[in-house]
C-alpha positions as CSV (number, residue, x, y, z in Angstrom):
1,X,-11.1,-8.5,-16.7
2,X,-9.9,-11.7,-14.5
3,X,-11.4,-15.0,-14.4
4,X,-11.1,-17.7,-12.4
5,X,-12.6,-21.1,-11.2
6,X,-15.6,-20.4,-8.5
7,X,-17.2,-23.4,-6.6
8,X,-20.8,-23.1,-5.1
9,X,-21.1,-25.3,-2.3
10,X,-24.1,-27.1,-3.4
11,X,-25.1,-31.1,-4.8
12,X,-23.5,-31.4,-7.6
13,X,-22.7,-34.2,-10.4
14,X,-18.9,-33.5,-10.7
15,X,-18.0,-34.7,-14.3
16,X,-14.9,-34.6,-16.2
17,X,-15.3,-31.1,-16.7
18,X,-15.8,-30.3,-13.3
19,X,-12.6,-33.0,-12.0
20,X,-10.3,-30.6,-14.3
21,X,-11.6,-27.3,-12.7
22,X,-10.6,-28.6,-9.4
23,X,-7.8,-30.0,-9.8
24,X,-6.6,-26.5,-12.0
25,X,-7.7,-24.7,-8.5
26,X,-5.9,-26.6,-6.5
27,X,-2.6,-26.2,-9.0
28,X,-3.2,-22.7,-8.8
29,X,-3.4,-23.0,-4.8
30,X,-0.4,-25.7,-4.5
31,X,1.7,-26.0,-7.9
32,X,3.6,-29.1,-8.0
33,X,7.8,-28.4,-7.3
34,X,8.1,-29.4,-10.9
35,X,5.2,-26.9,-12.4
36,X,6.8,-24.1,-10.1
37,X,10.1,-24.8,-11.5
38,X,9.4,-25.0,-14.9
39,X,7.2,-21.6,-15.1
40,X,10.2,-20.1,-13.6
41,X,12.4,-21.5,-16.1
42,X,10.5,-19.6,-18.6
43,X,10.1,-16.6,-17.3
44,X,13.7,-16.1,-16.5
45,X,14.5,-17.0,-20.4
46,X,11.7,-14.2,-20.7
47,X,13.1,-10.8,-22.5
48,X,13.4,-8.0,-20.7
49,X,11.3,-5.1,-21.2
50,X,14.0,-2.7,-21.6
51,X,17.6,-2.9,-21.6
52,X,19.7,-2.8,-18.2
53,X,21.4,0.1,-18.4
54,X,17.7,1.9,-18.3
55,X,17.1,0.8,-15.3
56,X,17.3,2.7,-12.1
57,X,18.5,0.5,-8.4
58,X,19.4,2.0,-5.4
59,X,23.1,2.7,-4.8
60,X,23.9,3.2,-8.8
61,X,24.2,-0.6,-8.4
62,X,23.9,-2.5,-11.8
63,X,20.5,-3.6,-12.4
64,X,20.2,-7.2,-11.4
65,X,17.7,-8.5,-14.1
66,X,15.1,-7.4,-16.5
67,X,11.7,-7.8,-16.1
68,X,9.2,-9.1,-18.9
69,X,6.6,-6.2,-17.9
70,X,6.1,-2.9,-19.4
71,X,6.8,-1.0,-16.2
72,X,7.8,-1.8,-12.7
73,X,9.2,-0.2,-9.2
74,X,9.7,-1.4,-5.9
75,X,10.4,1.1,-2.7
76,X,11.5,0.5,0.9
77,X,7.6,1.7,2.4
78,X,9.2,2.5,5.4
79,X,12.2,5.0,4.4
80,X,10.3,5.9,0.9
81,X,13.9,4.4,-0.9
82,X,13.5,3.5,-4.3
83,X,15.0,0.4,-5.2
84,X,14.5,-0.6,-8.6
85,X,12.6,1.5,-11.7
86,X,11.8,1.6,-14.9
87,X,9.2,3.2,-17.1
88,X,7.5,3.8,-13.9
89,X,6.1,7.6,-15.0
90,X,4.9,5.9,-18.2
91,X,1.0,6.0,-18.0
92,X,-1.3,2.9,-18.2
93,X,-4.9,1.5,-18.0
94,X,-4.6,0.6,-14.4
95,X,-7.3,-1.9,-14.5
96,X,-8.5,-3.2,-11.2
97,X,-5.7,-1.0,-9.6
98,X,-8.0,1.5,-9.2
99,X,-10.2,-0.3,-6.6
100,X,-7.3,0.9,-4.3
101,X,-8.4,4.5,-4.1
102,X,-12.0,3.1,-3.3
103,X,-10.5,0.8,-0.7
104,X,-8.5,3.8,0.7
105,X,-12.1,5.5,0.7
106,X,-13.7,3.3,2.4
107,X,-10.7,2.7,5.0
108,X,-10.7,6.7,5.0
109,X,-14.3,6.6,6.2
110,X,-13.9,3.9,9.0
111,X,-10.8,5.5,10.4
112,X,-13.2,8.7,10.3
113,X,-16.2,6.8,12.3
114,X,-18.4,7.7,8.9
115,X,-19.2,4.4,8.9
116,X,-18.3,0.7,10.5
117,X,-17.4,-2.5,9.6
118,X,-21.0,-3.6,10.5
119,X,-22.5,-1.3,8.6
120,X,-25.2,-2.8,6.1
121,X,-25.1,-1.8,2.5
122,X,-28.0,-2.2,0.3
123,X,-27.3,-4.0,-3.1
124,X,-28.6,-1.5,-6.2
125,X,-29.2,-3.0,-9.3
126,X,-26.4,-1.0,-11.3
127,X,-24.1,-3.8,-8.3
128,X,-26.2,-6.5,-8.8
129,X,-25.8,-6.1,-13.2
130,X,-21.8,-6.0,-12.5
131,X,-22.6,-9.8,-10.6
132,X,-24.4,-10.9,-13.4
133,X,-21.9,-10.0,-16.0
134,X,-19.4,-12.6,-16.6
135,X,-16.6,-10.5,-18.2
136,X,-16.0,-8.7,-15.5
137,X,-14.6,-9.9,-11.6
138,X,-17.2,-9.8,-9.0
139,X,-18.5,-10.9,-5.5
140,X,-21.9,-12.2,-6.6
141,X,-23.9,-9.6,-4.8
142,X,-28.1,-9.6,-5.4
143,X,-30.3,-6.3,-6.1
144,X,-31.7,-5.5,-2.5
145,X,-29.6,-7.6,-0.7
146,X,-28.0,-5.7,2.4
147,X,-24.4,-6.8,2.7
148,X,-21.7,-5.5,5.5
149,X,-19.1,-3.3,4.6
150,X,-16.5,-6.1,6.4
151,X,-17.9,-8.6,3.6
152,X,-18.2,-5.5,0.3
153,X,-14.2,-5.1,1.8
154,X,-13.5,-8.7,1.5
155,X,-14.9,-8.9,-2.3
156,X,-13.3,-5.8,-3.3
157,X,-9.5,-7.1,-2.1
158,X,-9.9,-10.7,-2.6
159,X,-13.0,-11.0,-5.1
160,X,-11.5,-8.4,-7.1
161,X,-15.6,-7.5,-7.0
162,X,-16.7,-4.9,-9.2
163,X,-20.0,-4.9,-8.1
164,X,-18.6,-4.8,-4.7
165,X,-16.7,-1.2,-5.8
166,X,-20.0,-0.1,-7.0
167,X,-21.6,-0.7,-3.9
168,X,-19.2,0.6,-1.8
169,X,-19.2,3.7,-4.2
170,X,-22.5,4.3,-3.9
171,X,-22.9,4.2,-0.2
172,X,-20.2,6.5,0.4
173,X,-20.4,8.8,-2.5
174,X,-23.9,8.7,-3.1
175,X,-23.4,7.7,-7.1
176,X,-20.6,6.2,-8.7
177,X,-19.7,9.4,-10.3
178,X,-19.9,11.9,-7.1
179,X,-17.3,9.0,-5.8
180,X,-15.2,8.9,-8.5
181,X,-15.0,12.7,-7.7
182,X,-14.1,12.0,-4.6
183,X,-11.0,9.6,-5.9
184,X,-9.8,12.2,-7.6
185,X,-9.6,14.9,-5.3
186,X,-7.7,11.9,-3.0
187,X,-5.5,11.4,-5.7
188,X,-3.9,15.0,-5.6
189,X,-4.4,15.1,-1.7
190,X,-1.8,11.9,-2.1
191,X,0.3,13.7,-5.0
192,X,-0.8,11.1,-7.1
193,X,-0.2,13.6,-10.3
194,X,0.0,10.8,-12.7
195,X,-3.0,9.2,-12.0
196,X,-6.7,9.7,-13.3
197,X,-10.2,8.0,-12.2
198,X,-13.1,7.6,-14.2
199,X,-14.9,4.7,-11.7
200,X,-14.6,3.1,-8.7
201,X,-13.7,-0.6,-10.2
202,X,-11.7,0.0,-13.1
203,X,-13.7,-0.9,-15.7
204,X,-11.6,0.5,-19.1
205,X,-12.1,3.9,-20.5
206,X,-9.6,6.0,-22.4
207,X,-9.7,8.5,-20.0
208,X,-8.4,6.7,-17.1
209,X,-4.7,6.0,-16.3
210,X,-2.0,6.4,-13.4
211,X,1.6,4.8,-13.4
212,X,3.5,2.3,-11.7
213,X,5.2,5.5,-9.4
214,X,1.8,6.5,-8.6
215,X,0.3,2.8,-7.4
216,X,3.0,2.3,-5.0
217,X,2.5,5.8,-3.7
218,X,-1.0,4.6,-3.4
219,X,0.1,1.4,-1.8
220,X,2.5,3.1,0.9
221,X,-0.4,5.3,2.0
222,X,-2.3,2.3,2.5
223,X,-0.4,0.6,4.7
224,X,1.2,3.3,6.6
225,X,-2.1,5.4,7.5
226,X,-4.6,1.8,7.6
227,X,-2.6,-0.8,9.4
228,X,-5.8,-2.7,9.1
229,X,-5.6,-2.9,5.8
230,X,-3.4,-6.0,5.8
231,X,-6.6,-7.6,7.3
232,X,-8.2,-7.8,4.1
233,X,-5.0,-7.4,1.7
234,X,-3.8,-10.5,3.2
235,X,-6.3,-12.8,2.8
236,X,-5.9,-15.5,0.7
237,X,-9.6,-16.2,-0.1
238,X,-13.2,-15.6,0.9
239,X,-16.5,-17.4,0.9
240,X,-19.4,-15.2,0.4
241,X,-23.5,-16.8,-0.2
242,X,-21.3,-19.9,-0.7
243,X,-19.7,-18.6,-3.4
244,X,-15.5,-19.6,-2.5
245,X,-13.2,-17.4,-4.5
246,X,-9.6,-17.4,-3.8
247,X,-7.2,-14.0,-4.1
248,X,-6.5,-13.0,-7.4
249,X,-2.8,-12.0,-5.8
250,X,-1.3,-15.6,-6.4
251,X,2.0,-14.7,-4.8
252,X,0.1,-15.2,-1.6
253,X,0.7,-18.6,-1.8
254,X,3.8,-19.2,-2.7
255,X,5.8,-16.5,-0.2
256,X,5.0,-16.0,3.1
257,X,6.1,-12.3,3.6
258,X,4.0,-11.0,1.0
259,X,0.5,-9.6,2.6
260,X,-1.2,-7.7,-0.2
261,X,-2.1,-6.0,-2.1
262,X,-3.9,-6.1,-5.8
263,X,-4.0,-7.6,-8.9
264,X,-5.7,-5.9,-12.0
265,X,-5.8,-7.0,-15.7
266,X,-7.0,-5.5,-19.0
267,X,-6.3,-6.6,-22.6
268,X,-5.0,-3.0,-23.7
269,X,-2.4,-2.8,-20.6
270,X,-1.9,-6.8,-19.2
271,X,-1.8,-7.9,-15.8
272,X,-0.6,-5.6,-13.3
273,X,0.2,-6.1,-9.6
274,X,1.0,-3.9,-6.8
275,X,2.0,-6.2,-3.8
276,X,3.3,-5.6,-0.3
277,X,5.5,-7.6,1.6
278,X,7.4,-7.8,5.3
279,X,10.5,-9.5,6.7
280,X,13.1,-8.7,9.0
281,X,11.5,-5.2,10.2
282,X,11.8,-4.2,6.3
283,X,8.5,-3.1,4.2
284,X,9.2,-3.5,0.2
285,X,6.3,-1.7,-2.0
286,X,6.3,-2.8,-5.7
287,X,4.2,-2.3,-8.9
288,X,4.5,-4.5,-11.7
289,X,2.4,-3.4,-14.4
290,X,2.1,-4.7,-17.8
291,X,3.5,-8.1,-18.0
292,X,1.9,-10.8,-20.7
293,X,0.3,-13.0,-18.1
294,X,-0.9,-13.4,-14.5
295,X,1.8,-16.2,-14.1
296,X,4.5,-13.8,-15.5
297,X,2.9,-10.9,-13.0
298,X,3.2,-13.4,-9.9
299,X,6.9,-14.3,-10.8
300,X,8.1,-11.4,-12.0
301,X,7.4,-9.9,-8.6
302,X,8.9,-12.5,-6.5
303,X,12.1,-11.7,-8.5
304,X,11.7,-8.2,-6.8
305,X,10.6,-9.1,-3.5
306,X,13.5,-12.1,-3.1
307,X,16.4,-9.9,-4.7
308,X,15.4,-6.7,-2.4
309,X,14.9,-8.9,1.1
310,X,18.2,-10.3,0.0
311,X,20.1,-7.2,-1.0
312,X,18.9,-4.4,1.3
313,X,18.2,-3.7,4.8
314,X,16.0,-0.8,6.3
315,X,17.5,0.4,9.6
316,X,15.6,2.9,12.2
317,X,18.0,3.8,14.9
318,X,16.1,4.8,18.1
319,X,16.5,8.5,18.3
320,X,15.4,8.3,22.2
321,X,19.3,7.5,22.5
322,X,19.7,11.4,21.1
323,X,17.4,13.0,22.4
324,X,15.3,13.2,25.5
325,X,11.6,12.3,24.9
326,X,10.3,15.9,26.6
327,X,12.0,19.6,26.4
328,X,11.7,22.0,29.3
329,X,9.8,25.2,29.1
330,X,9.8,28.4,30.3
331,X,6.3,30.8,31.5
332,X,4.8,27.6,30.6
333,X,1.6,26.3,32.4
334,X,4.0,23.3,32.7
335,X,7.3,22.9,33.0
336,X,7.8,20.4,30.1
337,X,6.1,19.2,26.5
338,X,6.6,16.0,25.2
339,X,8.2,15.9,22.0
340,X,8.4,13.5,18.8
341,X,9.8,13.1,15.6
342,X,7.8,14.2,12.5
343,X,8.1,10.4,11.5
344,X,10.1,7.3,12.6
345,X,13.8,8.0,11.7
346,X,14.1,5.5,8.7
347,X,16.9,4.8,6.4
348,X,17.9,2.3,3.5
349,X,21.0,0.6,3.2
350,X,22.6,-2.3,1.6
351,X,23.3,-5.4,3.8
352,X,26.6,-5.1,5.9
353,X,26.2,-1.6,5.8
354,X,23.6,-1.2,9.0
355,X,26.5,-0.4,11.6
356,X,27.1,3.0,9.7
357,X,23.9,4.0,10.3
358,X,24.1,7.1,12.9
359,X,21.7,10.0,14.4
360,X,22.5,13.3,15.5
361,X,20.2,16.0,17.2
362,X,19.4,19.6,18.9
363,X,16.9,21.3,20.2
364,X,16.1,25.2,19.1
365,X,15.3,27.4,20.8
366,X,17.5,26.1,24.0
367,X,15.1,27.7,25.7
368,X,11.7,27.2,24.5
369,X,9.4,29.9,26.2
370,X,5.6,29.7,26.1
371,X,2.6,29.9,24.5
372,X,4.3,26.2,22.4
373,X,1.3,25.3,19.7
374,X,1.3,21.3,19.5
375,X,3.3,20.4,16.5
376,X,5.6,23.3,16.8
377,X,9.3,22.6,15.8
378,X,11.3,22.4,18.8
379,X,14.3,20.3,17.5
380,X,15.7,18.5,14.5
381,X,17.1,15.1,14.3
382,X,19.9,14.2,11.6
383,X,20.0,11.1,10.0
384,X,23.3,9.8,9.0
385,X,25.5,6.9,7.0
386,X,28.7,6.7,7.3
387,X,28.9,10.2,8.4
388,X,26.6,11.6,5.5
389,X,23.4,13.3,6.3
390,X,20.8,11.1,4.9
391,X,17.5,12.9,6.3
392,X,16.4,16.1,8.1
393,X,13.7,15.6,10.6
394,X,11.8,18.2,12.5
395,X,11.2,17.1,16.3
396,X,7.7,18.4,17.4
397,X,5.3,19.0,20.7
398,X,3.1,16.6,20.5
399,X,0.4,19.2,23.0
400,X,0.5,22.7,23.1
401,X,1.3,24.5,26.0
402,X,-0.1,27.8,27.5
403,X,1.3,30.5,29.3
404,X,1.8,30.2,32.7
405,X,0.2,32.7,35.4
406,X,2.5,36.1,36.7
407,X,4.4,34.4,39.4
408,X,5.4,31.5,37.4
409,X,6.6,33.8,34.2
410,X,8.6,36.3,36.4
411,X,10.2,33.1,37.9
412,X,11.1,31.5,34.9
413,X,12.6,35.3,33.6
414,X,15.0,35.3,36.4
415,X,16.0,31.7,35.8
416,X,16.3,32.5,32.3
417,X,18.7,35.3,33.4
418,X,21.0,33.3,35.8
């Protein structure tokens, strides 16, 4: 599992051993223009996992680079657009990965009102042995302790806390294995069909795998259904019983659009990373999994995240320019419904190609006649570049209406008739 330096705030004799652990955290929080340089010097003489011609980039474009990592894809979150692939349905320990699915549990929960961010957890002492276990990641929790779900959050994302998973795991789930059910069952609610659990903190066991496809399917949900989640994703450390740990996710230092989201390492698999980032109304996705190093996982995905910012654009035309934002109906107990897209017309593109980008629409019926159910089809909305249909997307009611009384229904028949 991941280590790293951890400073108590607390007297302290600070010897020679002691100087050289700060000054290592602050490296790692700061690097010198000559330290960055030189890592990146090496890692771009760093083989690539597999040739060029294996891998997959949007466009047919020739790949760019290789990557020194056994798998790795990165997708426009907003359009869905993969960008660049590669062994990404191979399977693999995921590591600490898999405190995703409990932080999408957990955000699952909120989002439900099952619980709040004030809510107090109670520490067990299956948590508390995690703390005490050096080998492992954790948030340095205490048996009976009662700890917010806002702070268990904060040492799962940034803390990497497996003792923080368990606790979480156990309030929600009841047992770590009842949740573990539940991140299943989530898993293939999410299509995640390459992906299995076996605990909430990722702890390894043969049993347990998923793919670099799956995490950034993981990842997009995430950050499309929990905007919140950046809250916690982005953070770039946290201080908890004076305990200061910064986030595992170094890249958060060293590139200002990247805002999550987590780092996981095992000996059998490597270091892995699944990060988010934004710029210029674009969303990239990626999952890096397998590479020799947590400097090599950290670099390797700034390769993606610079070369996609730089090579790609993600457009989404307004489709109120279309079509109208509300359809009249007949026999209705109103005379209109408001209607919407299934989901934000989206589309990637490489750069200079944004002007082709087009939308075209209907409505069907023409004349909608009640009882409409809310989230009945009422239209569809084209999506188009440079005259090629891209994407099909149902426009919908977004309330159902009723039927109207007698007058107003043999009314609207004789309009209907005219």
């Amino acid at each position: 599992m991941e280590a790293r330096f951890i400073f108590r705030f607390k007297p302290v004799i600070v010897g020679l051993a002691a100087a050289a652990a700060i000054a290592a955290m602050l490296a790692f929080a700061a690097p010198p223009a000559a330290a960055a340089r030189r890592a990146r010097r090496a890692q771009a003489e760093a083989p690539s996992a597999v040739p060029l011609e294996q891998i997959h980039v949007f466009g047919d474009r020739p790949a760019p680079f290789g990557l020194d990592a056994k798998a790795a894809i990165m997708i426009d979150a907003r359009s869905g657009a993969t960008l660049y692939a590669y062994n990404e349905h191979v399977k693999i320990q995921p590591a600490s990965l898999a405190k995703l699915m409990t932080f999408y549990l957990v955000l699952k929960a909120l989002h439900q009102g099952r619980l709040t961010t004030d809510t107090m957890v109670t520490v067990s002492e299956k948590a508390w042995r995690l703390s005490m276990n050096s080998t492992v990641s954790r948030m340095f929790l205490q048996v009976g302790q009662k700890v917010s779900v806002n702070d268990l959050l904060y040492g799962l994302m940034v803390s990497s806390g497996n003792d923080a998973a368990v606790a979480l795991a156990e309030y929600l789930g009841g047992s770590t294995d009842a949740f573990t059910e539940q991140m299943n069952q989530q898993a293939r609610e999410l299509g995640l069909d390459e992906t299995h659990f076996s605990n909430p903190d990722g702890l390894p066991v043969p049993e347990m795998y998923t793919t670099a496809f799956d995490m950034v399917k993981l990842g997009r949900a995430i950050v499309r259904r929990f905007p919140d989640a950046i809250t916690y994703t982005s953070a770039k450390d946290f201080t908890f019983d004076k305990i200061h740990q910064p986030n595992f996710n170094a890249l958060l230092f060293y590139d200002a659009r990247v805002n999550g989201l987590k780092t996981g390492h095992v000996e059998e698999a490597g270091y892995h990373l699944v990060a988010s980032a934004h710029a210029n109304g674009m969303e990239l996705i990626s999952a890096v999994l397998g590479t020799p190093s947590a400097t090599a996982r950290r670099v390797e995905t700034e390769k993606l995240v610079d070369w996609a910012f730089r090579a790609f654009s993600s457009v989404q035309p307004d489709w109120h320019k279309t079509l109208p934002g509300e359809v009249r109906v007949y026999e209705g107990s109103v005379d209109t419904v408001v209607v919407a897209p299934a989901e934000v017309p989206s589309v990637t593109v490489e750069h200079g190609q944004e002007g082709k980008v087009t939308l075209s629409g209907s409505f069907s019926p023409k004349y909608p006649v009640a009882p409409i159910a809310k989230g009945q089809q009422l239209g569809t909305l084209v999506l188009m570049v440079d005259g090629k249909p891209q994407s099909t997307i149902p426009m919908l009611a977004t309330a159902p209406v009723g039927r109207g009384g007698l007058v107003k229904r043999l009314i609207d028949r004789l309009r209907l008739r005219l």
